[in-house]
C-alpha positions as CSV (number, residue, x, y, z in Angstrom):
1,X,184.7,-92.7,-44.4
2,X,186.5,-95.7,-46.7
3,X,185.9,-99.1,-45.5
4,X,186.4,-99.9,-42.2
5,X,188.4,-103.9,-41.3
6,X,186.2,-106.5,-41.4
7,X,187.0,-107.4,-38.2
8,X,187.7,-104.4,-35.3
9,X,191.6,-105.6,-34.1
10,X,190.9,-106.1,-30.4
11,X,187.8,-105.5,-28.0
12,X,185.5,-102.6,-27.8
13,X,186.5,-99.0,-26.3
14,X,186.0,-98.1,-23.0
15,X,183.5,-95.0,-24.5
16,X,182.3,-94.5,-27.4
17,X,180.3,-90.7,-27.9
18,X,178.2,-89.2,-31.3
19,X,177.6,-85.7,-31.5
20,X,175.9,-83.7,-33.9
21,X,178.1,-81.1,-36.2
22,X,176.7,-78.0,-37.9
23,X,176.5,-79.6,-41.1
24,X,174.7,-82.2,-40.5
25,X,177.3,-84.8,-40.3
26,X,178.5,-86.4,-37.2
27,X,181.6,-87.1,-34.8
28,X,182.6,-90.3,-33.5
29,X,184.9,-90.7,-30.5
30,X,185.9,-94.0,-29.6
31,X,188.3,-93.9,-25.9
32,X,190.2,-96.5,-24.7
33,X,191.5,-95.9,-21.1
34,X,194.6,-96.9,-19.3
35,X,197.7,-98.5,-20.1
36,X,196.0,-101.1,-21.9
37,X,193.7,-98.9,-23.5
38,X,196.9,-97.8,-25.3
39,X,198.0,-101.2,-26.4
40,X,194.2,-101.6,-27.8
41,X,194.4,-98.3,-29.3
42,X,197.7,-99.2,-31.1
43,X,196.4,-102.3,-32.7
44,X,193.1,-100.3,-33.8
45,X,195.0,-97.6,-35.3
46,X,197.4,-100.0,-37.3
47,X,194.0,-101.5,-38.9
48,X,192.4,-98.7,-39.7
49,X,195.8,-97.1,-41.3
50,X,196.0,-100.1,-43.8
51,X,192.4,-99.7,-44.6
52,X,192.9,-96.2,-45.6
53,X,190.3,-94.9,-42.7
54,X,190.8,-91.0,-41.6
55,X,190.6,-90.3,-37.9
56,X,192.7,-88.4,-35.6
57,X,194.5,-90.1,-32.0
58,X,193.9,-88.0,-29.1
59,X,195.6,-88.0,-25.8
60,X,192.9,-87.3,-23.3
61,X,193.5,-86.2,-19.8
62,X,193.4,-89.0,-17.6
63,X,195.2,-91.9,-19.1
64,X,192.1,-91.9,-22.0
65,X,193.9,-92.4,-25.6
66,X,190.7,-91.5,-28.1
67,X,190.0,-91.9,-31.8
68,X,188.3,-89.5,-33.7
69,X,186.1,-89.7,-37.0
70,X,184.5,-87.2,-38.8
71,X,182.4,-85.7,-40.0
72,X,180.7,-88.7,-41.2
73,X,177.0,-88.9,-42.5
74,X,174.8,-91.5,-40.8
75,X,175.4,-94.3,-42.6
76,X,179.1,-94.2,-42.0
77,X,178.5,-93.4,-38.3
78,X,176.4,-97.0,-38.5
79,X,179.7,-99.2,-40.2
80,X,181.9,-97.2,-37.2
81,X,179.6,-98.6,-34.6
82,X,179.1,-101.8,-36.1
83,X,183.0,-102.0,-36.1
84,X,183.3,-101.0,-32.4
85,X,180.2,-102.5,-30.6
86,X,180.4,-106.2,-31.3
């Protein structure tokens, strides 16, 4: 994972999930929900697109809006959370 913003564009996800991969790596989901959980998502993906961060947008079921990472090694699943949880 490249560097993340300094400062996360808007307030935390609704969800945020870690799961272990096969290779030892990790996924990260952050989920925003709602109508504004779109709006949030939107801001959050414009930052991490001018920081040069890789992750995929997924529309969940439900109204849920989710970005994925990975796989990232520990230490970047660490800077992800630190960027989320705040």
């Amino acid at each position: 994972m490249e560097t993340l913003p300094a400062h996360p564009p808007g307030p935390t996800a609704d969800k945020l999930s870690i799961w272990p991969l096969e290779s030892g790596r990790y996924g990260l989901d952050a989920t925003f929900q709602g109508r504004s959980g779109f709006h949030l998502v939107e801001a959050h993906e414009a930052a991490l697109k001018r920081a040069g961060v890789r992750f995929k947008l997924v529309q969940e079921l439900g109204g849920g809006w989710t970005l994925r990472f990975g796989p990232l090694s520990a230490a970047e699943v660490s800077v992800a959370l630190e960027s989320y949880v705040h």
